[in-house]
C-alpha positions in Angstrom: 81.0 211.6 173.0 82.9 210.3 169.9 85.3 212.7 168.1 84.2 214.0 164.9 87.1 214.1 161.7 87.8 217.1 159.9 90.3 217.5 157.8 92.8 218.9 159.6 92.4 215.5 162.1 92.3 213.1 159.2 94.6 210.2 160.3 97.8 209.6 158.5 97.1 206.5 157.0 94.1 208.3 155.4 96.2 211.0 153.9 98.3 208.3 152.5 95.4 206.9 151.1 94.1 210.2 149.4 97.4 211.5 148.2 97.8 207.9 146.5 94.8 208.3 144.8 95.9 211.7 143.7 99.1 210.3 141.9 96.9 207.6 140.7 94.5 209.4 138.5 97.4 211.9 137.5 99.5 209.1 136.5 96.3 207.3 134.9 96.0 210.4 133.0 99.5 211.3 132.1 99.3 207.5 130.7 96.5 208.3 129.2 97.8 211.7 127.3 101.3 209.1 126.5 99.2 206.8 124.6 97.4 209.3 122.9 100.7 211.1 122.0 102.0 207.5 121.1 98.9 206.5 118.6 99.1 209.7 117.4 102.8 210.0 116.5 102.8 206.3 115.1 100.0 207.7 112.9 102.0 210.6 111.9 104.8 208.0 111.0 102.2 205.7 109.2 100.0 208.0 107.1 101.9 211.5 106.5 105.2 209.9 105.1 102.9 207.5 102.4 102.4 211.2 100.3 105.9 211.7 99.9 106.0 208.1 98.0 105.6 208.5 94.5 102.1 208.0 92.7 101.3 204.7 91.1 102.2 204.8 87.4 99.2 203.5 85.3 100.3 200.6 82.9 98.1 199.7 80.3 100.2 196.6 78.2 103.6 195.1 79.9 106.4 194.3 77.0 108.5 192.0 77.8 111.4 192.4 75.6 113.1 190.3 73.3 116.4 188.8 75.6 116.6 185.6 74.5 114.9 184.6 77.6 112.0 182.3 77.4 108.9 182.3 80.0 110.8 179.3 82.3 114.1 181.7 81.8 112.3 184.7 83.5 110.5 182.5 86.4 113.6 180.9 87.4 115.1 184.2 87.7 112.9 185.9 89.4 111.6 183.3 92.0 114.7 181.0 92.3 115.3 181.5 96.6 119.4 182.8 97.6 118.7 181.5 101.5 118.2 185.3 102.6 116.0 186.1 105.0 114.6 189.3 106.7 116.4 190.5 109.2 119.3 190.4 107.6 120.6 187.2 108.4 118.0 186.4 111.3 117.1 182.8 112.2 114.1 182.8 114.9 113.6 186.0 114.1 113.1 186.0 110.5 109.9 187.0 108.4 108.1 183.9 107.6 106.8 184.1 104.1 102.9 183.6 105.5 103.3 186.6 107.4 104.6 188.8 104.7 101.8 187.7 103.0 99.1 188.2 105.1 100.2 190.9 106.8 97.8 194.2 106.6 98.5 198.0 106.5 98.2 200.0 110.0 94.8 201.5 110.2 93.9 199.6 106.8 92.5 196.3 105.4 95.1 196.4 102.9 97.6 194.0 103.0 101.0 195.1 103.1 101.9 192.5 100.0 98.8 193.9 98.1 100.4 194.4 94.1 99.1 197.8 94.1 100.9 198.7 97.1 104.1 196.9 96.5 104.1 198.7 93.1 104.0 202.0 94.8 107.3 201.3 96.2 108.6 200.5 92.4 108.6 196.7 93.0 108.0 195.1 89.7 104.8 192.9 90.1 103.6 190.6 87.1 99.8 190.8 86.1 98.9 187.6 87.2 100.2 184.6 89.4 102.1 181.6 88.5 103.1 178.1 90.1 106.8 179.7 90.9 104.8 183.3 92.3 101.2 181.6 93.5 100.8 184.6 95.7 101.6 187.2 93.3 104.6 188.9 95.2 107.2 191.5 93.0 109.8 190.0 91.0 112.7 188.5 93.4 110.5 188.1 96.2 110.1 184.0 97.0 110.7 181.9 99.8 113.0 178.9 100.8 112.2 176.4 104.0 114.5 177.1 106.6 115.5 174.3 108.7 116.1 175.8 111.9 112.9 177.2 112.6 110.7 174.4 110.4 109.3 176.9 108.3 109.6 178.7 105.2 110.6 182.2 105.4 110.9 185.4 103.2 113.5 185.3 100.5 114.6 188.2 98.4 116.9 187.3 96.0 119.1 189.3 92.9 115.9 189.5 90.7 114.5 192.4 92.9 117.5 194.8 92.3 118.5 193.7 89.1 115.1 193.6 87.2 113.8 197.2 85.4 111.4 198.9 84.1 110.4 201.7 81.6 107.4 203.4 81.0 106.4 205.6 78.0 102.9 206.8 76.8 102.6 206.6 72.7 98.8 207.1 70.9 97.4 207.5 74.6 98.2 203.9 75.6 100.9 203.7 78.6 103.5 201.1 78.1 105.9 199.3 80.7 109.2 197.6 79.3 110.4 194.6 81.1 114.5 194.9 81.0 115.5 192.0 82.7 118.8 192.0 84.1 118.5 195.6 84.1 118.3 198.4 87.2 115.7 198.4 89.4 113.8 202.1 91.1 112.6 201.0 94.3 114.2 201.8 97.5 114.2 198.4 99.5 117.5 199.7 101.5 116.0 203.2 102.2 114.9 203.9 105.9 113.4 207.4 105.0 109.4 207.5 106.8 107.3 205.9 104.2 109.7 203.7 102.6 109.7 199.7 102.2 112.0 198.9 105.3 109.7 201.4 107.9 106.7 200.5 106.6 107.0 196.9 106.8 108.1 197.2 110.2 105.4 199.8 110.9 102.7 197.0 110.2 104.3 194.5 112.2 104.7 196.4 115.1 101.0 198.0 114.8 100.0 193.9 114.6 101.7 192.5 117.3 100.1 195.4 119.7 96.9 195.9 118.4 94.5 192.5 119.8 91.8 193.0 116.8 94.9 193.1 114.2 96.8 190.3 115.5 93.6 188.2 115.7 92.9 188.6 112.6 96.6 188.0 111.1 96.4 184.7 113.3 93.7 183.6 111.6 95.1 184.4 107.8 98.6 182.9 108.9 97.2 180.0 111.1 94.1 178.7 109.0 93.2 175.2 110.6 95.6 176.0 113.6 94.0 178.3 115.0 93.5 179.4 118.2 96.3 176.5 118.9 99.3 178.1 117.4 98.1 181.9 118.3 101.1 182.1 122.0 103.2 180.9 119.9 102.9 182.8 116.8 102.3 186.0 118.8 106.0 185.4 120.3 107.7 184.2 117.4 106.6 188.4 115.8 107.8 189.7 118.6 111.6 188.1 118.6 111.1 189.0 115.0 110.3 192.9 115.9 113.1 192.8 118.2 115.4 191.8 115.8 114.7 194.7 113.9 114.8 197.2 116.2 118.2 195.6 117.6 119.7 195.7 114.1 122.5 198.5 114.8 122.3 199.0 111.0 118.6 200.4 112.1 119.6 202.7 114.5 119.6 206.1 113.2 122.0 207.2 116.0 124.8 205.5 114.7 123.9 207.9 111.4 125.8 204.8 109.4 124.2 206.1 106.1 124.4 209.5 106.1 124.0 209.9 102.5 120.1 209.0 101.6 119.9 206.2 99.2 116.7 206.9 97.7 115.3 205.3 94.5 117.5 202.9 92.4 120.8 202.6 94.7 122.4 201.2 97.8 125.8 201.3 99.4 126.2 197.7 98.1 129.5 196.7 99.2 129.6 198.8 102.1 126.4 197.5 103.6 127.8 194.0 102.5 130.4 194.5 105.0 128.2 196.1 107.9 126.3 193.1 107.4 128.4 190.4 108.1 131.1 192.0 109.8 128.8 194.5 112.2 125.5 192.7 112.6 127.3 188.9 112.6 130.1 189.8 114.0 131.0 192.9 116.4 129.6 196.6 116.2 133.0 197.4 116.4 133.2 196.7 112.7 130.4 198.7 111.9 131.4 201.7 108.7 129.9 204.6 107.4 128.4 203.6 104.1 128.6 207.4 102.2 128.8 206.0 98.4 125.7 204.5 97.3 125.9 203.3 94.2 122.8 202.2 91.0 122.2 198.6 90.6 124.2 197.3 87.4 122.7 195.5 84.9 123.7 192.1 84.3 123.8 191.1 80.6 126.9 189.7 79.5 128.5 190.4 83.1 129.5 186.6 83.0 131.9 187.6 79.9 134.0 190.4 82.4 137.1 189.3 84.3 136.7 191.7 86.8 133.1 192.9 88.1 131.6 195.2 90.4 131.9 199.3 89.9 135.5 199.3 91.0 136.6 195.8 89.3 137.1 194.3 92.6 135.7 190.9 91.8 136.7 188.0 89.3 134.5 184.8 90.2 131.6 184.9 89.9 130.2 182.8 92.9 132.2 185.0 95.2 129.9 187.9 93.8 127.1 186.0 94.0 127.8 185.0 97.3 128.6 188.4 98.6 125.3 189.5 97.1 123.4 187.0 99.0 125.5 187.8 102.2 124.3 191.4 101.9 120.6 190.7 101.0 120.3 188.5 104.3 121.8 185.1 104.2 122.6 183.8 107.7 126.4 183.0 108.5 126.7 182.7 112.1 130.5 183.8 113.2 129.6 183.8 117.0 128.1 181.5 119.8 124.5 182.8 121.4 127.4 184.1 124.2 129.8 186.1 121.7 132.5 183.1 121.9 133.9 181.6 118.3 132.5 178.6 117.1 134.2 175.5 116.7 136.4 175.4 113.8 134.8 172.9 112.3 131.2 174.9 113.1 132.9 178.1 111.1 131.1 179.8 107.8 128.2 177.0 107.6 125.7 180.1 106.0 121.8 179.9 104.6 123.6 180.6 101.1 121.9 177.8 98.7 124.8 177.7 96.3 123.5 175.3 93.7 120.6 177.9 93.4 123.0 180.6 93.1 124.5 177.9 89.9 121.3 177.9 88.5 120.7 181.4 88.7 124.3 182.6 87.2 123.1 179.9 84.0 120.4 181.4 83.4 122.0 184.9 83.3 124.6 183.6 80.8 121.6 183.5 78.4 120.6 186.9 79.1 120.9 189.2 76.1 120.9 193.2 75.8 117.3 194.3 75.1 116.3 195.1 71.8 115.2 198.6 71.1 111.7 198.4 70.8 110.9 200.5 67.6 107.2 199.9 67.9 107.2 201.5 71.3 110.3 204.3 71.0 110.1 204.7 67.9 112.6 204.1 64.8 116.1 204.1 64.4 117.7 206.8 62.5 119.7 204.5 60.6 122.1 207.2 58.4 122.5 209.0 62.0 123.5 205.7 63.7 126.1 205.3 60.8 127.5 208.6 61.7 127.9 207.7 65.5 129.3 204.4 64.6 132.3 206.3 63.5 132.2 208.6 66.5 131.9 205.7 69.2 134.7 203.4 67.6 136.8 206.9 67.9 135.9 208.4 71.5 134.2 205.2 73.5 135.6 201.9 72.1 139.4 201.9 73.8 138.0 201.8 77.5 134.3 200.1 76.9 135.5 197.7 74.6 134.5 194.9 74.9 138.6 193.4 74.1 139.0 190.2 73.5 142.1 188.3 75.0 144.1 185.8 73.7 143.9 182.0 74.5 146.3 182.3 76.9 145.1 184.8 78.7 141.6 182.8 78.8 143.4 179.9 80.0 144.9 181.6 82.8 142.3 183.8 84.3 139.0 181.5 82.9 140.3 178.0 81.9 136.8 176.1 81.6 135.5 179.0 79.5 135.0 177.3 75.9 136.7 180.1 74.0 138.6 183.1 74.3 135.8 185.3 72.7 133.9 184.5 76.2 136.1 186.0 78.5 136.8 190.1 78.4 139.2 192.3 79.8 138.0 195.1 82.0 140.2 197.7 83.5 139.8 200.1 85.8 140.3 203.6 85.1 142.3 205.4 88.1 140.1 208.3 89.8 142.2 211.2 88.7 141.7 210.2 85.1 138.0 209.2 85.0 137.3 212.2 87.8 134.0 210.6 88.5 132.8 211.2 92.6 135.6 208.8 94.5 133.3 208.0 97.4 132.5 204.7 96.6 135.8 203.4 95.1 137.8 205.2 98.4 135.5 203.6 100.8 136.3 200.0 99.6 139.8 200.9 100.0 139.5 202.6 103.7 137.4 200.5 105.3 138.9 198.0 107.5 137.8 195.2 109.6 138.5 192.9 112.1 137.9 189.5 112.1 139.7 187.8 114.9 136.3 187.5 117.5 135.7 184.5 115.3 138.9 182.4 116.5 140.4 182.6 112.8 144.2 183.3 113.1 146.8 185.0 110.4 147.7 181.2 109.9 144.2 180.5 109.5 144.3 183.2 106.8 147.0 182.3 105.3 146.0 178.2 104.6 142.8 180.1 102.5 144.5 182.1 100.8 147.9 180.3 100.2 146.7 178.1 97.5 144.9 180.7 95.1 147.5 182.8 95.6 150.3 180.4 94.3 147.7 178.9 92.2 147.4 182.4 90.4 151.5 182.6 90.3 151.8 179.0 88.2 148.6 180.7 85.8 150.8 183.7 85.5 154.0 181.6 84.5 152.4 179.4 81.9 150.8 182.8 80.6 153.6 184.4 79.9 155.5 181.5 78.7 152.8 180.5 76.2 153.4 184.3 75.2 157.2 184.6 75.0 157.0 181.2 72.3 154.2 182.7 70.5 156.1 186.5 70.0 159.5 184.8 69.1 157.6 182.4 67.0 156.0 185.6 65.0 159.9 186.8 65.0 161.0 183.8 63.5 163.7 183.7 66.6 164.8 180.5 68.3 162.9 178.6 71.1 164.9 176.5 72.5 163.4 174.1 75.1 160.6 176.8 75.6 157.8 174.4 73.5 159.2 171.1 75.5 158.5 172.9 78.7 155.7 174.1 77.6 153.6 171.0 76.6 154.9 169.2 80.0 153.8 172.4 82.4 151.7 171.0 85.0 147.7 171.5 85.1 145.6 172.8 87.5 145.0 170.3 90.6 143.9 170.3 94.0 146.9 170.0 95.2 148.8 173.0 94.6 152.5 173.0 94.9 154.6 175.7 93.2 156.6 173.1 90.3 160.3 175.2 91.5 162.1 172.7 88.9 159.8 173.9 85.8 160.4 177.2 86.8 164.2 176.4 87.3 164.1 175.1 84.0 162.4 177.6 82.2 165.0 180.0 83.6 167.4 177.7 82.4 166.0 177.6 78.8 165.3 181.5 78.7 169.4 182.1 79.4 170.3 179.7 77.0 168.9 181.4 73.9 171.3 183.4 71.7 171.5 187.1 72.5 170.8 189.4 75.4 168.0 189.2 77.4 166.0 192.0 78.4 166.9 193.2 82.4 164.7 192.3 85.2 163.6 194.4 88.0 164.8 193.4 91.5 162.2 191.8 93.9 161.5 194.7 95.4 160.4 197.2 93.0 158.6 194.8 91.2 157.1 194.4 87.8 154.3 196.2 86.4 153.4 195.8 82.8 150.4 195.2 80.8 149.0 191.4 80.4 149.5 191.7 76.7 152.4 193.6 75.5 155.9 193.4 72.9 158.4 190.3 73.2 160.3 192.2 76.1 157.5 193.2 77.9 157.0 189.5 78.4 159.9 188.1 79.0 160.7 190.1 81.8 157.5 189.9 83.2 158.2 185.4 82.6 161.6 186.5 84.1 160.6 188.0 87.3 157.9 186.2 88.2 160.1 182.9 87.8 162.9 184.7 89.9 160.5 186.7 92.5 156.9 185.6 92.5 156.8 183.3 95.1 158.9 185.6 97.2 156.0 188.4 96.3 153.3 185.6 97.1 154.5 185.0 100.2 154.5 188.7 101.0 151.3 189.1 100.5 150.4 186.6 103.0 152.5 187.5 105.3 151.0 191.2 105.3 147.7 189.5 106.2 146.5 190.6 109.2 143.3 189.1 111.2 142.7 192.1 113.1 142.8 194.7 110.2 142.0 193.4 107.0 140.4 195.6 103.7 137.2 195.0 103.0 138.8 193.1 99.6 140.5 190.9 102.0 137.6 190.6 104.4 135.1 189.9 102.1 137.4 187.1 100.2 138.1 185.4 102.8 135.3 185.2 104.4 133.8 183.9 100.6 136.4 181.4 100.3 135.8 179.9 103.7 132.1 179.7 102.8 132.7 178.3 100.1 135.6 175.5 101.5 132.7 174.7 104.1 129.9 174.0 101.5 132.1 171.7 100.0 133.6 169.6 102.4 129.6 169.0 103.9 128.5 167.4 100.5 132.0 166.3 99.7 132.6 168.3 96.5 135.9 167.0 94.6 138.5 169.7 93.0 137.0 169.3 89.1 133.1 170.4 90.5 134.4 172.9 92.6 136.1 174.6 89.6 132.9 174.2 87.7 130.3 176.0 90.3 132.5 178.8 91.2 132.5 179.8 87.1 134.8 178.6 84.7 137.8 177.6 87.0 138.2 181.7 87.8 140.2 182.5 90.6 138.8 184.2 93.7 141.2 187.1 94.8 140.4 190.6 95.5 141.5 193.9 93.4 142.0 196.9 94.7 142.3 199.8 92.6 141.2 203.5 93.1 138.9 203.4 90.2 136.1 202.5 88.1 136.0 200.2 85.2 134.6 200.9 82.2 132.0 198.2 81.0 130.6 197.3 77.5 127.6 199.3 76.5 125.2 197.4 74.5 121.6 198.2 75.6 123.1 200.6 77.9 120.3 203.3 76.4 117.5 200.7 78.9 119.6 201.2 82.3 119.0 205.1 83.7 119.9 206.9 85.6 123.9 207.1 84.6 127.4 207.1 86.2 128.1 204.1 89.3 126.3 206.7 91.4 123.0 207.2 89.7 124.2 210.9 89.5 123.0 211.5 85.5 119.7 211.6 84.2 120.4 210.5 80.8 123.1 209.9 78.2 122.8 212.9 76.5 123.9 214.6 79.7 126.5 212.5 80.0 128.0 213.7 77.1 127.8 217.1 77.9 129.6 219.1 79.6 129.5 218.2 83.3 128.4 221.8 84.4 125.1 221.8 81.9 123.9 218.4 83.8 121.2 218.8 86.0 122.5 219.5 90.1 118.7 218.2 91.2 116.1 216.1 89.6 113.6 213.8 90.7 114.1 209.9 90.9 110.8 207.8 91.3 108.8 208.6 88.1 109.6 206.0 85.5 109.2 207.8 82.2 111.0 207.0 79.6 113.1 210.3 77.4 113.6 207.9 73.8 115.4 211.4 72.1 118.0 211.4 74.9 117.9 208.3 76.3 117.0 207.7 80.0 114.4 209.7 82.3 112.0 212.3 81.3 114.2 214.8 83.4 111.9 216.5 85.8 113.8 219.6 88.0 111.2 222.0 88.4 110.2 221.1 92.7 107.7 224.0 91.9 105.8 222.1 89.2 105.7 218.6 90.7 105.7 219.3 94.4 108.1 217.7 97.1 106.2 214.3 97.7 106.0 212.8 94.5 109.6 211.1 94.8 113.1 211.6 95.6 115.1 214.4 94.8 118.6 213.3 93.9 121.1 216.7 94.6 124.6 216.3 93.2 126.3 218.2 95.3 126.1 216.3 98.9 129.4 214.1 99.1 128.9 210.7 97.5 126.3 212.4 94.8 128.9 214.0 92.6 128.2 214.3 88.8 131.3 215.5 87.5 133.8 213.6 85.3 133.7 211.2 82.1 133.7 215.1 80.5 133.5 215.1 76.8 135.0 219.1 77.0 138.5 219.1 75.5 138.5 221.8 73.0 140.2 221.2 69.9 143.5 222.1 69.7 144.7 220.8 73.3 142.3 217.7 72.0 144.9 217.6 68.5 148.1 217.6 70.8 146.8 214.8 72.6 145.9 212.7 69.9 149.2 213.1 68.5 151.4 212.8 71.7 149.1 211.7 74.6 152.0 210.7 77.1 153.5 214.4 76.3 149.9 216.2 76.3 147.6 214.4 79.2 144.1 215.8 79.3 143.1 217.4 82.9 141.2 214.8 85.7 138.3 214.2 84.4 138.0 214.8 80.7 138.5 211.9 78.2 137.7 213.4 75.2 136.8 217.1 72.8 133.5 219.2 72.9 130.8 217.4 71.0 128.5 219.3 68.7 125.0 218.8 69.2 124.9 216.8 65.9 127.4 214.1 67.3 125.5 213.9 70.7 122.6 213.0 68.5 124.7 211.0 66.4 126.1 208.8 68.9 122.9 208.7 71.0 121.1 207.4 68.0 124.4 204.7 67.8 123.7 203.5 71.0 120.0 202.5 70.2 121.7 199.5 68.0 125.1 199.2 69.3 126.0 195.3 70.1 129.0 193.7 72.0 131.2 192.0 70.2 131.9 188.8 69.7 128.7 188.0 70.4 128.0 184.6 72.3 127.9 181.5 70.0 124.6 180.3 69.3 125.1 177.3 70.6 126.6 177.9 74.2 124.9 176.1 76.6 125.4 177.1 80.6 127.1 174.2 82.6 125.1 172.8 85.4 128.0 171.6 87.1 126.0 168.3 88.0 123.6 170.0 90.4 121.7 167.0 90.4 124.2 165.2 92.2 124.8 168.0 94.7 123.1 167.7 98.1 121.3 171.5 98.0 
């Protein structure tokens, strides 16, 4: 009689077999609920953030204002490649310029380069295609072939940050003004939900795991070679994703930018440094980037000596070079293990330096825009006249632009063709401009270390011995040149002093301090009748203006004869691998670029000189400051302040607590009465998701400073004794009525930099044509 099962005799293998298949259909469906909750969130991610993106702003006619630019001008600006790439600095892993191209939109046809939907992002994106832009991508967005992956890639290049755009609606017709050179709105660096940087990596994720959307990108990308190239093309996005997601710069646990960005600005140097000393480097390096700062325009910045918002830079293909660094251009600093490379392997990067040449040339053409009267309106020219008077009185001694003497030129610019070419920027301290000190403090407090790439202090100290000394034997022949023109004026002996002059040694490659001129010169100096001025010791040093009285330069001559090798030396000695500025960092690591790219296409001393800009010399400042620049067609280049914190100008020359604490950045429209945005603070009226709400009073957003609130009389004891009678942090000069405000805004509609560039000034090319690129 066989046994019949019930359940309670089930065997134990059986009950195995059914509780299995209990934790199988639970875990089916658990999956099942995860992927649901997945698609759904990722949707949430997609879709909801796209309403907080501001609307597209209807154009009806693009103006392209008068520059001086022609049409071959503007496409080799915008288009010319940098050798970026996307990652930042990726090589297998970087964006091929197909894919951007092709790619589509999660849950959307669209592609993700689509003009429309580039422009709601504030990427400028011309009206039709040309041979430099076939596929009709937004200005600064090209590509370059990279040779280590045999394909060309994504290349963003200056031209997308430093390109604006204004709009304005006259007679029911909406206009957009081109201002080239000028600041751009989007917010490329931004990794708020909805933005450029999420989005893009929204729709290549949503591609690589969605079959029906990856077929279909292979076939777009691939053309004839498909299905052949589909493995590999589906592995190369996925070392591309992972890229992305491993860039600790991405991670929003490491909170590195605490301080949104939004529309308009980034933490430029700051991210610079994260870049290649964090992402290329070690994560140890990594900094909180709290100061994010507008994009400047460009015009005229060839003419500064010192650039960038805290005048840390002089040459201008170490800017250039930093710039490209910070975009995305690949320096590998480490083996595939984390070892140092070679020696002779060091700082070989993806920067294209005669590209960066061509692009600096055609920026020295670059003129302030125009004021477009037929668009804004006209010029009150009696008001103008008025604030002509008031700018030459309240704005001229710190924007200039001043001049310097042809000895100054020759010092700091020597291929320059004139004197009138090169102007002196200072920096104003931050307890006298009393501007927000985020950005200036962070360049001076952050720190990295450079040592996981094998370089040594003595390594440091062979780059930077020979601009250092370099700068010392500028410094002498300055001065000198200045103590022989001042006596001359004097009608007081000179000695020796011409002989020595007209036999000081040039610059050379080889730099060797000439300790027998200097001995001589010393010599010389004593040897004139009557006393001569006293010298401070070596080690409190000399600090005095670059152009100044008789005394003021012989003593400076005098010390630096007697003490500035000794003060040279110092500074290299104070060098250290394992904690240097981000000055020091980021000039070094420049120069050693820069040394690399010329001993692989064996560039001699003279060319070098020429492609770095004018002979300038590349060494860090570092002040706790902001410089003041030259304001022609400053009126085009809202919002105002380093920090984007000022609406327009007419706020800036109020009183610092009438300026608006909130307003919206995204909308474009133009305010032609008080110069910049059409101020927009009402959140009620507009609604949350049309842009981004810039608030003034999180750190790094401060508004205050550059006060025009002096009242009169403590404004009357400072113009008569100003060392005796300082004005409070912050304010640099009286109460303005509303009629000056007007006056001076109307001024600035017209104002021009002076001297203006000669007419016929022709950018060098350096002989790019016989440089390997």
């Amino acid at each position: 009689m066989k046994r019949r099962n019930t359940p309670g005799s089930l065997s134990i293998t059986a009950r195995l077999w059914l509780l299995t298949g209990w934790i199988l259909k639970r875990l089916l469906l658990l999956s099942l609920v995860l992927v649901l909750v997945a698609v759904g969130a990722f949707a949430w991610y997609v879709l909801w953030p796209t309403q907080s993106i501001a609307p597209l702003e209807p154009t009806d006619e693009l103006v392209y204002l008068d520059q001086g630019w022609s049409s071959d001008d503007r496409q080799t600006y915008y288009y010319t490649p940098q050798g970026t790439s996307m990652p930042q600095g990726a090589s297998r892993g970087a964006v091929r310029y197909d894919w951007f191209v092709h790619l589509r939109l999660p849950f959307s046809e669209q592609r993700f380069a689509d003009p429309e939907h580039l422009r709601r992002y504030r990427f400028l994106v011309d009206p039709a295609p040309t041979p430099q832009n076939p596929d009709l991508l937004p200005v600064g967005f090209t590509r370059h072939f990279d040779t280590l992956i045999g394909d060309e890639v994504l290349d963003i290049t200056c031209a997308a940050c430093h390109s604006g755009q204004l709009h304005y609606t006259q007679g029911g017709k909406n206009y957009a003004l081109r201002i080239d050179g000028g600041q751009a709105m989007h917010a490329l660096t931004d990794s708020a939900r909805g933005q450029f940087a999420p989005m893009l990596l929204a729709s290549l994720a949503y591609t690589a795991v969605n079959p029906f959307k990856f077929d279909q990108f292979a076939r777009d990308v691939l053309g004839s070679r498909y299905p052949a190239g589909k493995a590999q093309l589906r592995s190369n996005l996925w070392t591309s994703l992972q890229h992305f997601l491993s860039d600790p710069q991405n991670n929003p646990v490491k909170h590195l930018y605490p301080v949104e960005e939004g529309y308009g600005r980034t933490d430029a140097l700051g991210r610079i440094g994260n870049t290649v000393f964090g992402d290329h480097l070690i994560p140890a390096n990594l900094q909180v980037g709290a100061a994010p700062v507008s994009y400047p325009y460009l015009w005229n910045i060839w003419k500064f000596d010192w650039v960038q918002y805290n005048g840390s830079v002089a040459q201008p293909l170490a800017r250039n070079i930093g710039e490209a660094l910070g975009v995305g251009a690949r320096v590998p600093l480490l083996s595939d293990t984390g070892a140092p490379l070679p020696a002779s392997e060091r700082f070989r990067s993806s920067v294209r330096v005669p590209d960066l040449v061509r692009i600096e040339g055609r920026l020295q053409a670059l003129e302030p825009p125009v004021w477009p009267e037929a668009v804004f309106g006209p010029v009150d020219r009696g008001l103008a006249l008025t604030g002509r008077t008031l700018f030459v009185e309240h704005c001229q001694s710190c924007h200039g632009p001043h001049s310097v003497t042809p000895a100054r030129q020759q010092a700091s610019a020597p291929l320059k063709p004139s004197p009138s070419l090169e102007w002196r920027i200072e920096v104003l301290p931050l307890e006298h401009i009393g501007t927000d000190p985020a950005a200036a403090r962070g360049f001076l407090e952050r720190h990295y270390d450079l040592s996981p790439t094998g370089l040594t202090d003595a390594d440091l100290e062979s780059a930077m011995q020979p601009l250092l000394y370099r700068q010392l034997i500028r410094e002498v022949r300055y001065r000198l040149h200045e103590v022989i023109r001042l006596r001359e004026q004097q009608a007081l002996p000179l000695g020796e002093l011409p002989l020595l002059l007209a036999a000081y040694p040039s610059d050379s490659a080889e730099v060797q301090i000439p300790q027998p001129t200097f001995n001589a010169i010393g010599r010389a100096l004593a040897a004139l009748p009557g006393a001569l001025p006293k010298v401070p010791d070596a080690a409190t040093g000399v600090v005095d203006p670059l152009e100044c009285d008789l005394d003021c330069q012989t003593v400076a001559l005098l010390w630096n004869l007697a003490h500035g090798r000794s003060k040279a030396d110092a500074a290299l000695d104070a060098l250290d691998v394992r904690r240097l500025t981000e000055g020091e960092a980021l000039g070094v690591t420049g120069i050693l670029i820069k040394d690399r790219y010329y001993q692989d296409y064996a560039i001699g001393f003279e060319q070098q000189q020429c492609l770095e800009g004018f002979g300038t010399l590349d060494l860090p400042q570092q002040i706790a400051g902001y410089k003041p620049r030259p304001l022609a067609g400053v009126w085009a280049t809202p919002p105002f302040l380093h920090n984007g914190s000022v609406p327009t100008i007419d706020q800036l020359l109020s009183p610092p607590e009438s300026r608006d604490a909130r307003f919206l950045l995204g909308p474009r429209e133009y305010d032609p009465e008080h110069l910049g945005y059409l101020v927009i603070n009402d959140a009620a009226a507009t609604g949350e998701e049309h842009g981004f709400w810039f608030d003034t009073s999180l750190e790094g957003n401060g508004n205050g400073g550059h006060a025009f609130v002096a009242d009169a009389e403590l404004w009357s004891r400072h113009q008569a004794a100003p060392d005796a009678n300082p004005l409070p942090s912050g304010v640099i000069g009286p109460l303005l009525s509303q009629h000056q405000k007007m006056a001076l805004l109307e001024y600035l509609k017209i104002h021009r930099d002076s001297p203006a560039t000669p007419a016929d000034f022709r950018a060098s090319d350096c002989g790019l044509a016989e440089v390997a690129r």
